[in-house]
N, C-alpha and C positions, 0 to 999 in steps of 0.2 A: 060207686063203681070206679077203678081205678083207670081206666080208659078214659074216665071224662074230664079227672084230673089232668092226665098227659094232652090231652086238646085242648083244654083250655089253655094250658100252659102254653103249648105250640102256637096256638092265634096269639098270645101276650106277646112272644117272644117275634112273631112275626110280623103284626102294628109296632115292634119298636125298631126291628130292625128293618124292614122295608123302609121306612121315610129315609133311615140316613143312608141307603144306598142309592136312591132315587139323588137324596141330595150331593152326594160322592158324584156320579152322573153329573152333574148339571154342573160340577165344576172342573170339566174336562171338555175337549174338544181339538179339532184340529187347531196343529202347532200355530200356524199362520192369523188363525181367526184368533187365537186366544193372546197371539202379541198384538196384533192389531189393536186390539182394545185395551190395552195394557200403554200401549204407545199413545193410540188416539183418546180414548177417554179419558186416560189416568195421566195422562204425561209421564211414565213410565218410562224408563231407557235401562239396557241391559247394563249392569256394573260388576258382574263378576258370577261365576260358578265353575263349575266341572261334572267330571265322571264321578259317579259313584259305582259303577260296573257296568259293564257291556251293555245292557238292557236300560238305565238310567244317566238321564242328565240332570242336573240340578242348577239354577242359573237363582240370582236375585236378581230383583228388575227395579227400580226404585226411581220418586221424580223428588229432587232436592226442594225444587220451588213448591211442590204440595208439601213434602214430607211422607208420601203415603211407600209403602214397599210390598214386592212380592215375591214370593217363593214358591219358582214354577218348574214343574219334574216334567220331564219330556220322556216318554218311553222310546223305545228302536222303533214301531210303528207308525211312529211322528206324532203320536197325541201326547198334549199336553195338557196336566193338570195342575191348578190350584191349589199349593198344599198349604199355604200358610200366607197373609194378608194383614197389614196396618197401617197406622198412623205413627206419627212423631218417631223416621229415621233418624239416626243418630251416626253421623262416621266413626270409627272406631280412630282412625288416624287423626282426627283431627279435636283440639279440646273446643268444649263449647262453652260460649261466650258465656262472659259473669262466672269461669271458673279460672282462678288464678294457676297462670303455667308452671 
């Protein structure tokens, strides 16, 4: 029966895409709470971003003494999310050491 094909298929497609929206969720939150812990946990400090339009901000937050950085989108609403997170920052301006200037 060709019905049991399209259910199935819709439950597959719904165990895969439920988790990563649940997980898209959890890396959002209000603006304040989400620098907080950017600042206080991570040693985090804002180093630069802008508009990307009306509705979007985009800032990097980065702490030189970990190395860890982050790239956080602020909607017009005030929530801000988590888009992008790591280790080993690198300044663009600046060379790094043991490379000849």
């Amino acid at each position: 029966m060709p019905w049991k094909k399209t259910l199935v298929a819709t439950a597959v497609t719904a165990a895969v895409l439920v988790p990563e929206a649940v997980q898209a969720q959890a890396n959002c939150g209000n603006r304040d709470s989400v620098v907080d812990k950017l600042s206080g946990k991570y040693g985090e400090s804002f180093s630069g971003g802008g508009l990307q339009n009306a509705d979007h901000l985009f800032e990097v937050w980065l702490s030189e003494e970990k190395g860890t950085w982050t790239i956080l989108m602020t909607r017009a609403d005030g929530t801000s999310c988590i888009m992008a997170a790591g280790t080993n920052w690198r300044d663009g301006l600046k060379i790094p050491a043991g490379i000849p200037g």
